[in-house]
C-alpha positions as CSV (number, residue, x, y, z in Angstrom):
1,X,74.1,-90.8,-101.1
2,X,75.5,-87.4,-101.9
3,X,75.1,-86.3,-105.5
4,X,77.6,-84.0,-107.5
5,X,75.9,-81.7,-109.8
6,X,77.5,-80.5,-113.0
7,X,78.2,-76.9,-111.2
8,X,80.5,-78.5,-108.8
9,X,77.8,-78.2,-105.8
10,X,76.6,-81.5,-103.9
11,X,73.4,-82.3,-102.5
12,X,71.8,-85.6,-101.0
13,X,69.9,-87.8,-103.6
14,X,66.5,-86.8,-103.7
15,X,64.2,-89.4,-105.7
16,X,61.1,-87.0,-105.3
17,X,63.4,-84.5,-107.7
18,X,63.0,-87.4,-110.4
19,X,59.2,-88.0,-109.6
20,X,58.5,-83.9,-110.3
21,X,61.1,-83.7,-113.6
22,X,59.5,-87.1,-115.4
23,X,55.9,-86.3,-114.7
24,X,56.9,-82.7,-115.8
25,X,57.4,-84.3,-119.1
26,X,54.5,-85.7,-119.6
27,X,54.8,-89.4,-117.4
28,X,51.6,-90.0,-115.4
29,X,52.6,-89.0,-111.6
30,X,52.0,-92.7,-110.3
31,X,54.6,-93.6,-112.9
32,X,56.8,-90.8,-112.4
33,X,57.1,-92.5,-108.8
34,X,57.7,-95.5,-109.7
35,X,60.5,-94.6,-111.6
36,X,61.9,-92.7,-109.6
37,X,61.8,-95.6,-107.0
38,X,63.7,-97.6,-109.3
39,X,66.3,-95.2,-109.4
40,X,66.9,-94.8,-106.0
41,X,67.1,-98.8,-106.3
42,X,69.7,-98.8,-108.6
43,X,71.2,-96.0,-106.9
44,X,71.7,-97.6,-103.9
45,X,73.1,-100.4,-105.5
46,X,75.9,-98.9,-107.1
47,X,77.4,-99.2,-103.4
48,X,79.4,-95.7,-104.2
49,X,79.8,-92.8,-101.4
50,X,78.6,-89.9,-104.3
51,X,77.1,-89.9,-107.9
52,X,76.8,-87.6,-110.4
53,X,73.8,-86.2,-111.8
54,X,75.1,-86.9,-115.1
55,X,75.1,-90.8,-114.0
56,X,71.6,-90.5,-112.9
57,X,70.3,-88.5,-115.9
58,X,71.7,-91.3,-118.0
59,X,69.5,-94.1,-115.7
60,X,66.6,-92.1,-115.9
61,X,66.3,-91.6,-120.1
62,X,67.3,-95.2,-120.5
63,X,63.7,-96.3,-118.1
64,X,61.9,-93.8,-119.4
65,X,62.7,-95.4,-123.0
66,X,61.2,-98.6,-122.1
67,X,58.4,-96.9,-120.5
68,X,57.2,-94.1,-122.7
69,X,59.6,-93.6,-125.7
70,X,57.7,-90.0,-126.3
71,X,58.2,-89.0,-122.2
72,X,61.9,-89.8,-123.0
73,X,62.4,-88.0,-126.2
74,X,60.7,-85.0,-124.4
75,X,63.1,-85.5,-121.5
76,X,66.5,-85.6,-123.6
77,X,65.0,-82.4,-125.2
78,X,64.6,-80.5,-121.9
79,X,67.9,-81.5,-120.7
80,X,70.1,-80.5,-124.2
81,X,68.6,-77.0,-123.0
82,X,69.5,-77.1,-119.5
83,X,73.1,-77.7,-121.1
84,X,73.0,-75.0,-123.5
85,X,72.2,-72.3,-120.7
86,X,74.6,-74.3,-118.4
87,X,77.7,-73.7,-120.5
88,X,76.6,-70.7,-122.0
């Protein structure tokens, strides 16, 4: 699964990337892979040739909701940043 990023460059789906950015805000590592397993489940089930990371980010916040609304809040937070230095 190739995955476009918001600066127009692709890469291959990486569900250890997930793993490292949800345990970074504050989801216990065992869960962090576990999520990130899910993703690449639902990933692969979209049955599509490329994804965006803007598709992805929007599966990840909505697990990390019903698994640790804090994680989740702290996740959203991180990434309005990201976007504020993206188009700046």
């Amino acid at each position: 699964m190739k995955v476009f990023k918001r600066n127009g460059s692709v890469e291959d789906f990486d569900p250890d990337k997930i793993a490292r950015v949800v345990t970074a805000a504050g989801l216990k590592p065992q869960d962090g892979f576990s999520l990130a397993l899910e993703v690449q489940k639902w990933v692969n089930s979209t049955n599509k040739d490329k994804i965006s990371t803007l598709e992805i980010r929007g599966k990840v916040i909505a697990m990390l909701k019903k698994v640790d609304p804090n994680v989740a809040n702290f996740f959203i937070w991180y990434e309005k940043g990201k976007d504020k230095i993206f188009t700046s």
